[in-house]
C-alpha positions as CSV (number, residue, x, y, z in Angstrom):
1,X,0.0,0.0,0.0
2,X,2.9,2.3,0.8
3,X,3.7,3.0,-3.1
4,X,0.0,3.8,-3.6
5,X,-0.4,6.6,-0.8
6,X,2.3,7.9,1.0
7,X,0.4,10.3,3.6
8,X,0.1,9.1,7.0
9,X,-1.6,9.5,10.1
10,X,-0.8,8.8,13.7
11,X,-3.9,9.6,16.5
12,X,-3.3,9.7,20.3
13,X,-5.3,10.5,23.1
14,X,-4.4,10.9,27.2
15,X,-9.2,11.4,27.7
16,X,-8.7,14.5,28.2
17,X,-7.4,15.8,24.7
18,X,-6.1,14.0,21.8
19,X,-3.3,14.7,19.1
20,X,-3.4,13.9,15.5
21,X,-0.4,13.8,13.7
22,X,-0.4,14.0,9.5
23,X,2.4,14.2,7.0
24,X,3.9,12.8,3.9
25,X,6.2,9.5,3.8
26,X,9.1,10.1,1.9
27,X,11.5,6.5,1.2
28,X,14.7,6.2,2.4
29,X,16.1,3.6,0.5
30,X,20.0,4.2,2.0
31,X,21.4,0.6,2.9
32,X,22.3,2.3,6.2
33,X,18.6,3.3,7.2
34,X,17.6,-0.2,6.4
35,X,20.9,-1.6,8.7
36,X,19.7,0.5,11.5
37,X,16.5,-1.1,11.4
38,X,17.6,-4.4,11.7
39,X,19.3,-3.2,14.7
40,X,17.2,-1.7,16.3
41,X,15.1,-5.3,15.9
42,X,17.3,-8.3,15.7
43,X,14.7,-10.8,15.7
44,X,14.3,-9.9,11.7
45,X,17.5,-11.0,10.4
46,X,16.5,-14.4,10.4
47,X,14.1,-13.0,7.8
48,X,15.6,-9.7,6.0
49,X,18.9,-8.5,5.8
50,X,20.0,-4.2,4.4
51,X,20.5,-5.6,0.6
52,X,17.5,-7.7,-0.2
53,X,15.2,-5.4,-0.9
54,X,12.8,-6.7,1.0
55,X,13.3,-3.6,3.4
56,X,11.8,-0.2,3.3
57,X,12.7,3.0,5.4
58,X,10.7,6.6,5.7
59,X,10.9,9.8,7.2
60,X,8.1,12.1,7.2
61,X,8.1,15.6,5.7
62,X,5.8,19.0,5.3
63,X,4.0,17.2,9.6
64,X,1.3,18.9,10.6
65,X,0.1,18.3,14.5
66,X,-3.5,19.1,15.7
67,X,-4.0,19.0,19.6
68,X,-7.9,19.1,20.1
69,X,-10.0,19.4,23.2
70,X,-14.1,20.2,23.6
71,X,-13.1,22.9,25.8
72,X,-10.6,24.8,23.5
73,X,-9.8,25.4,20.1
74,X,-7.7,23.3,18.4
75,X,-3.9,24.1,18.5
76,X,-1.5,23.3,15.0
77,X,1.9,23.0,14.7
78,X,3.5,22.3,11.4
79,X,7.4,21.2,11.1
């Protein structure tokens, strides 16, 4: 699915507001981003390694954060 839309979306909420994150993926395809994944989580080199190309890294770009509340207005930070 990645390929077909790279926006993404990421909702939290602590009950008494909650935070929506948006942005554009952008691919990383740098053996080094993919090495550092499999660092970070060992237990998938028994099934991937950086040069298969069966790995995929992204960063997000142009973020925009909304914190809302039904007591305020909402608050937007883009970076």
């Amino acid at each position: 699915m990645m390929p077909l839309n790279f926006s993404s979306g990421i909702c939290a909420s602590d009950g008494k507001e909650w935070l929506r994150v948006n942005a554009t993926l952008v691919e990383d395809s740098r053996v080094e981003v993919k090495k550092a994944m499999l660092d970070a989580y060992p237990e998938l080199r028994a099934m991937y390694n950086a040069n298969d190309g069966n790995t995929s890294g992204y960063y997000r770009k142009a973020a925009k954060a909304t914190v809302s509340s039904v007591t305020a207005a909402p608050l937007e930070i883009e970076f």
